[in-house]
C-alpha positions as CSV (number, residue, x, y, z in Angstrom):
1,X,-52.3,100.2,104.4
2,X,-53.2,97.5,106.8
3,X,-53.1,97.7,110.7
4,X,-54.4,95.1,113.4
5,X,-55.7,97.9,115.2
6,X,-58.8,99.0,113.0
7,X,-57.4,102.3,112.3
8,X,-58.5,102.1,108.7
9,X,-62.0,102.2,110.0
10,X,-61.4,105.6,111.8
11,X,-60.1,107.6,108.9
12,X,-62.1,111.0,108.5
13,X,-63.3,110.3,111.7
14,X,-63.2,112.9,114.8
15,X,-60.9,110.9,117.5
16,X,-59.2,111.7,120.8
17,X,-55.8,110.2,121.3
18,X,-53.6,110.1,124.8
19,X,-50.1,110.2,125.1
20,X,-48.1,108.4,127.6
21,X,-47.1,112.8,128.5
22,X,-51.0,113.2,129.8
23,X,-52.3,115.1,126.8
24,X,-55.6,114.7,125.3
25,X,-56.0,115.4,121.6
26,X,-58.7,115.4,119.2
27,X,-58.9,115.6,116.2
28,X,-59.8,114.4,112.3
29,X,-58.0,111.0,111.7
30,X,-56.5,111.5,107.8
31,X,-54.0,108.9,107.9
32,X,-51.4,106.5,109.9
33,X,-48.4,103.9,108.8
34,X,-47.5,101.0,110.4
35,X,-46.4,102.0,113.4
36,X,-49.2,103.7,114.6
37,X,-48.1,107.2,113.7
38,X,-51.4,109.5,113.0
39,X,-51.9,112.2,111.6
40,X,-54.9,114.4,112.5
41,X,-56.4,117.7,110.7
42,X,-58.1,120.3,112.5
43,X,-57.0,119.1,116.1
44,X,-56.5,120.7,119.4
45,X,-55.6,120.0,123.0
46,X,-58.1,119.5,125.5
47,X,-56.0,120.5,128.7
48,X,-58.4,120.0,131.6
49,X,-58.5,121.7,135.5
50,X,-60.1,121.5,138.8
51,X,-60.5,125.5,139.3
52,X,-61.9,126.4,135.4
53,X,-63.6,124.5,132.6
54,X,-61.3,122.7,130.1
55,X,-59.3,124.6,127.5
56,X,-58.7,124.1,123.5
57,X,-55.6,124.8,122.3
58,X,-55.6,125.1,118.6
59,X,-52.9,122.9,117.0
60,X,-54.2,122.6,113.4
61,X,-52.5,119.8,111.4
62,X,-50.9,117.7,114.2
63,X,-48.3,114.6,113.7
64,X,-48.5,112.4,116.8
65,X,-46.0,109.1,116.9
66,X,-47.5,105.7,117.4
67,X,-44.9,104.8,120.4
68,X,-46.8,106.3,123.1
69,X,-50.7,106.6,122.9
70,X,-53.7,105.5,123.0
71,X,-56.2,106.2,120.3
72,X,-60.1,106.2,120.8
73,X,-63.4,107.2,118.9
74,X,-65.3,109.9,119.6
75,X,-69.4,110.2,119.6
76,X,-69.6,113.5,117.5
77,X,-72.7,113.9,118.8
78,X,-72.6,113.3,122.7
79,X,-69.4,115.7,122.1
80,X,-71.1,118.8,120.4
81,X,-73.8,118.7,123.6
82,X,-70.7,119.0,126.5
83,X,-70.3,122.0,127.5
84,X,-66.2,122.2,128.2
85,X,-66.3,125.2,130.1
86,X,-68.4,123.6,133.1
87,X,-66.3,120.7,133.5
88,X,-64.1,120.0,136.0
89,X,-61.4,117.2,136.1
90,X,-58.0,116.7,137.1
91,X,-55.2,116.8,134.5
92,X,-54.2,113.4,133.5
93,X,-51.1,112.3,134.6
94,X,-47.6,110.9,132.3
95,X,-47.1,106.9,132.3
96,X,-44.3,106.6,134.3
97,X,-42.2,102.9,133.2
């Protein structure tokens, strides 16, 4: 399996990944094709507000397709110290073409 993107280099790694919708989700990296599908194990959604700290919504075992997203490492480390309930941000907003 061979990608231009360094992908391979991310497997059983904790990433985040944007869709062109607005959603952030992180999660496990266990595989992806060459399209850029992913799949990720033990994800959730980070859905972030102005008025309360950001929620987790549990999705488990998540297929995401390659089309619309953006995929980025995550500092494990740096991550376990946030604490998500104190911040405050605005929801992103979809890509509009």
């Amino acid at each position: 399996m061979s990608s231009g993107l360094g992908l391979e280099n991310l497997v059983d790694q904790t990433i985040s990944v944007i869709t062109n919708d607005g959603r952030n989700i992180v999660g496990i990296l266990k595989g992806f094709d060459q399209a850029t599908n992913i799949i990720l194990d033990e994800s959730h959604e980070r859905v972030y507000s102005t008025k309360e700290g950001v929620q987790q919504l549990v999705l488990g075992l998540y297929i995401i397709r390659g089309d619309n997203i953006i995929v980025g490492e995550i500092d494990e480390e740096l991550d376990a110290s946030l604490d998500l309930s104190l911040l405050r941000a605005h929801p992103l907003k979809p890509v509009i073409h």
